[in-house]
Each structure stands twice: as C-alpha cells, then as structure tokens.
C-alpha positions, -999 to +999 in steps of 0.1 A: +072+891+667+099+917+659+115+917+626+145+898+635+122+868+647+105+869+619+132+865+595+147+839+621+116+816+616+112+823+577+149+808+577+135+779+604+103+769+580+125+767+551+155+745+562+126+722+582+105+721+547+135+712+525+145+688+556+112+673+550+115+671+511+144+651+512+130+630+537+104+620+517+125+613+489+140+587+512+110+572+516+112+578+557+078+583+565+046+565+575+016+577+556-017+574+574-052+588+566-064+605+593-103+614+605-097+646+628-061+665+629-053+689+656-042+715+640-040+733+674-010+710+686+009+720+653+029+748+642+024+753+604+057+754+584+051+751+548+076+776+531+071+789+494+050+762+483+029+732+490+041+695+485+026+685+451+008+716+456-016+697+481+004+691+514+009+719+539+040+712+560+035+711+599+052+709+631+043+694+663+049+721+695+058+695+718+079+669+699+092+691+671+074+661+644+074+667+609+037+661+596+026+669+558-011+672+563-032+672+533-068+676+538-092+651+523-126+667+504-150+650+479-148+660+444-116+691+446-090+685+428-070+717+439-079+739+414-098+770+404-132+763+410-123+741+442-149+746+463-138+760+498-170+760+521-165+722+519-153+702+552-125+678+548-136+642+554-105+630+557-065+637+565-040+620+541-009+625+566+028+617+560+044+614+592+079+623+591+106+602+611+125+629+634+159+633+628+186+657+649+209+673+626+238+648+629+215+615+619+204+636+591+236+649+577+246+609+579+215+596+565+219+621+533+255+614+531+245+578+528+218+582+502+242+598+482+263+565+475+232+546+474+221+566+441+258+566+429+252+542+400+247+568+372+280+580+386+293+553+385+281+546+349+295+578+341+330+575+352+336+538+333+316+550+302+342+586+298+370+559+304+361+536+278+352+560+253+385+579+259+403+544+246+372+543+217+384+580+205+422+572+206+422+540+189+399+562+163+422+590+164+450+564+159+436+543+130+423+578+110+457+591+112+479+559+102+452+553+072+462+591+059+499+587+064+496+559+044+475+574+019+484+611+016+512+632+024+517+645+062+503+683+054+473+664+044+473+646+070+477+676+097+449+692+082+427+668+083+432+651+116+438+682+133+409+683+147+407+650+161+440+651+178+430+684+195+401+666+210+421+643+222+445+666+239+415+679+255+395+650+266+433+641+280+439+671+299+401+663+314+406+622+323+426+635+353+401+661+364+371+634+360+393+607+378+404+630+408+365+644+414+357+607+413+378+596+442+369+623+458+334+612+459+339+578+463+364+586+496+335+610+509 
C-alpha cells in the first residue's frame, strides 16, 4: 500500500470503530456465540484499542458487516500471564446492524432526544433556582433596609445582587442553546 492508502484506511478503521461504538451503545446488535469464525472473510478494523479490551473489531469483504469478535478460551482473563498457545473454544460475536451514513446520522440524531432527560432536568432546575436565588436576594436585602442603613446594606448584599446580574445575563444564553436543541 503506498503511504496515502495507508493513512486513508487508518482514517477508514477509525470512523468504522467509533461507528461501531456508538452502535453498541444503542443496543443495535445481535450477540451470538459462535464455534468457528472465518476470519478469512473479514477485514480486521479495530483502531487504537480493543472493545472492553477483549473485542477486536472486524469487517466483512463482501457485505461491509460490522462484527466485534471476541475469542472464547478457558481460564484467560486477558491479562499478563494469559496463556497464548491456547485455542479458542468459542466466539462471543456482536453482530452489528449495517447502517449507510444517512440512517446513521438519523439514528444518532434520534438517540440524542431520547437521552435528553438530564437536559431536560437541567434546563427546569436553572429556571427554578433562578426564582429560588431572587426571591433570596429579595428577602436578604428588604430584611437589611429594614434593619440597617443602605451603606450597610450595599456592602453586604453586594455580592448577592452581582450574582444575580450574572445568572441573569446567563438565563438567556441557557434558554436560547435549549431551543436550539430541542428544534434540532
């Protein structure tokens, strides 16, 4: 391969491998064990690192299939004194539903609002504890004009009504990036 091709399929494995994370995420895949695997029918595309440091990420020639293949053996665990002459009983596949580009791009659009809640939960929580802070802000500042003089009163709430100028100037900010995601 010349250099250009190289760097070409590096690029390749790596948007197919994070294509494959987030896919799995989903939950759209069939997990199967296997008894034999072809590994000759199969490109392998695992980029950087292996899924739960176990699965190797591969690709079918024909069909263009995501599979994360991870090979069965008694008694290793994947770590230093894994024994390697051992022959894998077993394949614990995760077959990974094929996607084009534009079903993908939909599908994580979508799961985006799906997980919204903690969004959600965000935006009515910073609303209602804007109102909290104000009334606070209000009441602390009446109860020192009533009880001390107004220079009193400007040094100690100072500080409060500051914070409120800036969690005002932010409500906006918050409120406009909101629509914005909920419109997307």
């Amino acid at each position: 391969m010349k250099e250009f091709e190289k760097l070409l399929f590096e690029d390749t494995k790596r948007k197919e491998t994070l294509k494959a994370l987030t896919e799995i995420k989903l939950g759209l895949f069939e997990q199967k064990e296997e008894e034999t695997f072809d590994f000759s029918l199969y490109t392998k595309m695992t980029y950087d690192k292996k899924y739960k440091g176990l699965y190797d990420l591969y690709q079918n020639n024909e069909t263009l299939e995501l599979v994360m293949v991870c090979p069965l053996v008694e008694n290793n665990k994947n770590d230093y004194n894994e024994r390697k002459d051992l022959t894998p009983y077993a394949y614990d596949c995760l077959y990974i539903e094929y996607l084009d580009e534009e079903a993908y791009d939909l599908v994580k659009k979508a799961s985006v609002h799906e997980k919204s809640r903690f969004i959600d939960i965000f935006y009515y929580a910073t609303i209602v504890f804007y109102f909290i802070y104000l009334a606070l802000t209000l009441g602390v500042t009446i109860y020192y004009l009533i009880e001390q003089s107004f220079e009193n009163v400007l040094i100690l709430c100072g500080a409060l009504w500051g914070g409120l100028a800036t969690f005002t100037a932010l409500i906006p900010i918050v409120l406009i990036q909101y629509r914005k995601f909920k419109a997307q």
